[in-house]
N, C-alpha and C positions, 0 to 999 in steps of 0.2 A: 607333240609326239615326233619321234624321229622316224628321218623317211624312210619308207618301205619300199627295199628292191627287188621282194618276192614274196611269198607267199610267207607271210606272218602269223605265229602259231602263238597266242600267252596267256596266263594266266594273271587279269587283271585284279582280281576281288575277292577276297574269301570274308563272308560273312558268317556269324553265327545265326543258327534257328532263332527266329524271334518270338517263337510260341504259335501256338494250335490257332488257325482265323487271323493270323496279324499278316502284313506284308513284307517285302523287298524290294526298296526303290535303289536301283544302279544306275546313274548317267554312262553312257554310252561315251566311251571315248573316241573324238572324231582325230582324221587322218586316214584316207585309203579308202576303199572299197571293201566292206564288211562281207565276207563270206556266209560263217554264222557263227554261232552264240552256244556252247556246251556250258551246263551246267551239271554238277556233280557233287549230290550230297553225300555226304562219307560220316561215319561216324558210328554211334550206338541207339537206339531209339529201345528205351526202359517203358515195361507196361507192368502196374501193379493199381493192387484194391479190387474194389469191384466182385461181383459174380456173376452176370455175365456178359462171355462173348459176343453175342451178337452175330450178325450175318457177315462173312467174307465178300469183299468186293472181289471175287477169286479172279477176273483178268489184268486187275491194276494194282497189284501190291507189289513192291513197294510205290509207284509209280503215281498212287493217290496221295502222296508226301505232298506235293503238290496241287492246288484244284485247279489253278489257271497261270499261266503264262502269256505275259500282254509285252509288246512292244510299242510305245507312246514315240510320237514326233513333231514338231515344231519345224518350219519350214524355214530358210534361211532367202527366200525369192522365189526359186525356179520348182524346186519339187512341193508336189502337195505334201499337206502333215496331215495330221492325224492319227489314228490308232490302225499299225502297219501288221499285227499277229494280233488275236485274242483268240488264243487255243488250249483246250484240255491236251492233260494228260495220253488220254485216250489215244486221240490223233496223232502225236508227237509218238508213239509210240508204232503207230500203225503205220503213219508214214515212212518210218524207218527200213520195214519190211520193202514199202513198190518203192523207195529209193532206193536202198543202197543194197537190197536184195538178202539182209541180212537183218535179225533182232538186236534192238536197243536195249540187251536185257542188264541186270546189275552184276556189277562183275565177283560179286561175292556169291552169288545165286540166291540173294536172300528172301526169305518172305515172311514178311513180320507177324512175329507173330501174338494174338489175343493178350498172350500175359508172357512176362520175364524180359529179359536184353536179346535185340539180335542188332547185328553190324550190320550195316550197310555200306554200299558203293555204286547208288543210284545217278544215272545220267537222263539229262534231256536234252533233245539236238534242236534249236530253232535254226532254220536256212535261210538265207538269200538267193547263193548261187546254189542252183537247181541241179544235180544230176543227169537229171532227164534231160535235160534241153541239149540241145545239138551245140551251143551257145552258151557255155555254162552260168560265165559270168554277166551275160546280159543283165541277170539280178542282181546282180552282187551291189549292194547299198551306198552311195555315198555320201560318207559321212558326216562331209563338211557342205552338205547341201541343205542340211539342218544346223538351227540353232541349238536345238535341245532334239537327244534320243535318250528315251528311259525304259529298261528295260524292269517290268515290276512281274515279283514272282508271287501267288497266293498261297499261303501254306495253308495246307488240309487240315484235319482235326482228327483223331480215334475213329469218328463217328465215319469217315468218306474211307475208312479202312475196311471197319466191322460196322455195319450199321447198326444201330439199337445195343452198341457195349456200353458198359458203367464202367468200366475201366480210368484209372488213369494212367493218362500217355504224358512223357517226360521225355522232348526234345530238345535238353538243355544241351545234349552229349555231340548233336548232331550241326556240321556247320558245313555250310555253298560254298562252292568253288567256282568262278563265275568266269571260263576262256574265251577268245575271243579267236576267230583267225580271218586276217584280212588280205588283198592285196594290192600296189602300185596303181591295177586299172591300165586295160591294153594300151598299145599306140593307136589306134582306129577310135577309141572312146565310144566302145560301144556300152559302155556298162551306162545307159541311163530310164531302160522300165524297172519300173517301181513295184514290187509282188507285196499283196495283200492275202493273208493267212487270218480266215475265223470260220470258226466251231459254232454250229446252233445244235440247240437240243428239241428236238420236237417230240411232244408225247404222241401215242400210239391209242387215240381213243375208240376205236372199232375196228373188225375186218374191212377193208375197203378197197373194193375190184378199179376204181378210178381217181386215186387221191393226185391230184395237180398240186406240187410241191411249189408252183411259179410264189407264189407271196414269200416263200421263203429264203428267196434267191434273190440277191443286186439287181435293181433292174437299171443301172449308168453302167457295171463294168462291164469287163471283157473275161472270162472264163477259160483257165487251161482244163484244170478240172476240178472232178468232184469227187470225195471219199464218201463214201456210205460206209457207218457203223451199227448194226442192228443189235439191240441188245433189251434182254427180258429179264423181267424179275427186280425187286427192290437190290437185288446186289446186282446189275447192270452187266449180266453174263454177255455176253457173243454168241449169239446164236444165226441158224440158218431156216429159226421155220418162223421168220416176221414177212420175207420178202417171198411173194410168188413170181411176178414178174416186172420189167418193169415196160411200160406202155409204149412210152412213148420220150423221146428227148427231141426236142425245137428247139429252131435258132431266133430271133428276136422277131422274123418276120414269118413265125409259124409254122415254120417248114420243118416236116419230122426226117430228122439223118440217121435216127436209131428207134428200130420199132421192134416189140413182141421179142425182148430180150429176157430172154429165162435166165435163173441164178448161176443154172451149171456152163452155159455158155460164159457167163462175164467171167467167172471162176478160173474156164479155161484160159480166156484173152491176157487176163490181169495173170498167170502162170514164169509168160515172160520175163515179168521184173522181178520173181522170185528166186533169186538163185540157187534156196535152200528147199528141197521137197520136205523139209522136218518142217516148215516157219508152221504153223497152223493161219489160216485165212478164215478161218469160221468167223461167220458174221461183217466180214469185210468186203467193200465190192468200190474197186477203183473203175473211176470209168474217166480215160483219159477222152477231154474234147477238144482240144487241140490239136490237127493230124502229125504224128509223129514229133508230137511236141516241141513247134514252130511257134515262135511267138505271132507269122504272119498268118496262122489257121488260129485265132484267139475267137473261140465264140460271143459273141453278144448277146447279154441278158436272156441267156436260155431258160428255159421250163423242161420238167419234169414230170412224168406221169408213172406213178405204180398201182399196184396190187399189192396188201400187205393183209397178216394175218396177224391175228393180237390174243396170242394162245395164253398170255398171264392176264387179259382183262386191263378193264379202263385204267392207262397212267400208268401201267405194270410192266407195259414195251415202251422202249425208246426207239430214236433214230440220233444219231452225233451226224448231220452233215457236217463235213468240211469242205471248204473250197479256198480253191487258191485262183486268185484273178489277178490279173496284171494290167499296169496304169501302161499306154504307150504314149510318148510324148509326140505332138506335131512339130514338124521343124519346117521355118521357112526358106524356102527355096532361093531366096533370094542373098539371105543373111546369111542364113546355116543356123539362125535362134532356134533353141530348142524351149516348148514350154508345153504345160499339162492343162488342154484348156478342157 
């Protein structure tokens, strides 16, 4: 790759659809510090046969095109590997809103629909370098610290559109555009924490005044924050009547630094990063834990406690947590070696 004296913007990859359940494996081109990763499917997406439609997944269309979005790594010595993003849709989408204060929407306005042809010009944003952070590039990825990065995309099926259609869906019309934009990486060479992105989905099997979320949280990283997505019904709406409160958030040595948090309070806080009073926030609740989003305020293995109501019944509510935790390297004081122990 040729050297990069600023901020690099390209279009490396354009694949076709490879069909409903199948994947997209893209090696990651190394050279520079990887900002992020757009994705942009364009095209026509044909629905015919069938009788019927089925349930609308009405917050993610087109946006259930995709089911999952994974970032694979391979370590070249100094940085850990492993699997650096494994995130829905959902999030990628929700994120968009407390980052850049604006919707990730498709730039056609489109929403596919049951039966016939509609275009598309659906985007996904995966990040390195953070918005938020005071330090943007702190994350920003470098590339040649790995042997292998792969970026593998899941394509969805009819069914993660409309639930329960007979329809068939023909995404032979539709093909990824896969940009990248990176850059040089400061004089000071601060770009070396490592940010990990993944999505769990936990069902909602009761009302429950004390549910401790901690099992389902890292208990080695370190915590900027955390998304909550609440959502009801086999079409996985957004909604605001699952969360009553939430209890309690602890840092690793039990200590509660947020207590007896009602929804309309976070609603207000998380306001800030919205730049748009139109965005809808229904069913979303950013709860930054990192103070002023420092990498030196990173929480350790914290717990969670709520109140949640489960007004669709056993398995009928969900929760998408997301979290985003940052690896910090130790460096020895004496060498300057940096390593991720």
């Amino acid at each position: 790759m040729a050297q990069i004296t600023q901020s690099s913007w390209k279009l490396r990859k354009s694949v076709a659809h490879p069909g409903a359940g199948n994947t997209i494996t893209y090696e990651i081109d190394k050279g520079g510090f990887l900002e992020d990763l757009l994705i942009v499917a364009r095209g026509t997406v044909n629905v015919t046969g069938g009788t019927t439609n089925g349930t609308a997944t009405a917050d993610y269309n087109p946006q259930n095109l995709l089911r999952m979005l994974e970032v694979d790594s391979v370590s070249a010595g100094v940085y850990p590997d492993g699997t650096l993003k494994r995130v829905y849709p959902d999030s990628v989408y929700a994120r968009h809103i407390f980052d850049e204060g604006v919707a990730l929407n498709d730039n056609l306005g489109a929403t596919i629909a049951a039966t016939g042809s509609t275009a598309i010009c659906c985007p996904w944003l995966l990040r390195f370098a953070l918005p938020l952070l005071q330090e943007p590039n702190e994350t920003s990825l470098f590339t040649q610290g790995y042997t292998g990065l792969q970026l593998i995309l899941y394509c969805g099926s009819g069914t993660d559109l409309f639930s329960g259609n007979d329809r068939t869906w023909d995404f032979s019309q539709v093909v990824f555009d896969i940009y990248d934009r990176r850059n040089q990486g400061s004089p000071n060479a601060t770009e070396v924490a490592v940010l990990y992105e993944s999505d769990i989905v936990i069902p909602i099997n009761g009302a429950n005044q004390y549910w401790n979320l901690r099992d389902y949280l890292s208990q080695t990283q370190s915590y900027l924050d955390i998304l909550a997505m609440f959502q009801t019904t086999s079409a996985h709406t957004l909604s605001d009547a699952l969360l009553n409160q939430i209890r309690t958030i602890e840092d690793s040595n039990g200590v509660a630094f947020e207590q007896n948090i009602r929804p309309e309070a976070l609603k207000f806080r998380q306001t800030s990063l919205v730049k748009h009073n139109s965005l809808s926030q229904v069913g979303m609740y950013h709860i930054d834990l990192a103070e002023d989003f420092q990498l030196s305020e990173l929480i350790y293995c914290p717990a969670i406690t709520i109140d949640v109501n489960n007004p669709g019944g056993a398995n009928q509510d969900r929760i998408i947590l997301s979290t985003r935790r940052i690896l910090m390297p130790s460096v020895n004081s004496k060498t300057g070696a940096v390593s991720f122990s």
